[in-house]
N, C-alpha and C positions, 0 to 999 in steps of 0.2 A: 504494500500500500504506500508506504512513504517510504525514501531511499535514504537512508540515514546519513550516508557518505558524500550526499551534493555539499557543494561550498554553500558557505550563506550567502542568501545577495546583499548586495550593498543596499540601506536603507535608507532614507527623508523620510523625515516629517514634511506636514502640508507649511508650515511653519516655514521651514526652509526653504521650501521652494518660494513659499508666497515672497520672502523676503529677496531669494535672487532675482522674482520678477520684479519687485519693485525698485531695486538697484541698477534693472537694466546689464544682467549680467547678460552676456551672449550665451544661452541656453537652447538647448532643444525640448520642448515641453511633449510628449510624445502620449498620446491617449488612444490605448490598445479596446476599447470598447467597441459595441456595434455602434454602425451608424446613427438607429433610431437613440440610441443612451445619448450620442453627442451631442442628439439637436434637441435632447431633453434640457442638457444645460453642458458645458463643459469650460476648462481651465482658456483662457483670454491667450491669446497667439498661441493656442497648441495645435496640432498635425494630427489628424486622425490617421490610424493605421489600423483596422482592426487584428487583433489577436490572429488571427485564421488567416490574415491576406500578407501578415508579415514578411514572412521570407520572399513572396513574391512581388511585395514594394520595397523590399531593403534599398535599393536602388536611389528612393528617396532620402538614405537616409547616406547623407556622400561622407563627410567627418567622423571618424571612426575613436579621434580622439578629445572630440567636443563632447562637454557636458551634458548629460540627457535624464530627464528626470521622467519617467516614465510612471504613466498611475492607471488602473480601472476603475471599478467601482469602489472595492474593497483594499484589492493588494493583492489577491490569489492571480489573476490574469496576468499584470504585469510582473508577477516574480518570474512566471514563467516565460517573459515576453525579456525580462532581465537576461535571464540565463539564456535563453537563446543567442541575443545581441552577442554575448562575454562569447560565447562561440563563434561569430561569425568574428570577431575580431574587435567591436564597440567595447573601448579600455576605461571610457570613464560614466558607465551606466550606473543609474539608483530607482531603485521602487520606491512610490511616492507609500510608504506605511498607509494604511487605511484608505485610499484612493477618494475619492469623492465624497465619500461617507466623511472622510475626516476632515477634509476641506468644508465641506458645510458647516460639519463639528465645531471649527474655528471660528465660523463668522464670514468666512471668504467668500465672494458673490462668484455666481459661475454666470459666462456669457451664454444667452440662448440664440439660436438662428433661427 
């Protein structure tokens, strides 16, 4: 059921991320969700990829060693959306902890389309 011997992924908080957008750091905001979750609300200049179409949009994603803070709903999608990237060669990926859920948790407003 669980593999006990994966590495951990690198973790965020919504926290952190909300604070590297508001610094204007050069980030890549990356939301593994379905399309219909994103246009429910999602994080202000992030990339829709969903989870399922990844490896076949990697393409989009050109800097392998730019910052990428990747979230879903919870955390469970994008750890595994983490570990994928660390394989493909993405050196500075983080799961945003608790994905949406935590981002609202905070107070943080999600953009709608």
């Amino acid at each position: 059921m669980f593999n006990l011997f994966q590495p951990k992924v690198p973790q965020v908080d919504a926290a952190e991320v909300n604070k590297a957008i508001a610094s204007h750091k050069d980030v890549v905001l990356l939301d593994v969700r379905t399309p219909e979750e994103y246009k429910e609300g999602h994080i202000r200049k992030s990339t829709l990829i969903p989870l399922q179409t990844l490896q076949q949009n990697i393409s989009k994603l050109t800097d392998k060693s730019k910052t990428m803070y990747v979230y879903c709903r919870s955390g469970s999608r994008s750890a595994y959306a983490v570990r994928l990237l660390q394989k493909l060669g993405y050196t500075n990926v983080f799961n945003m902890s608790g994905g949406v859920l935590s981002w609202r948790a905070k107070g943080f407003d999600l953009q709608r389309d």
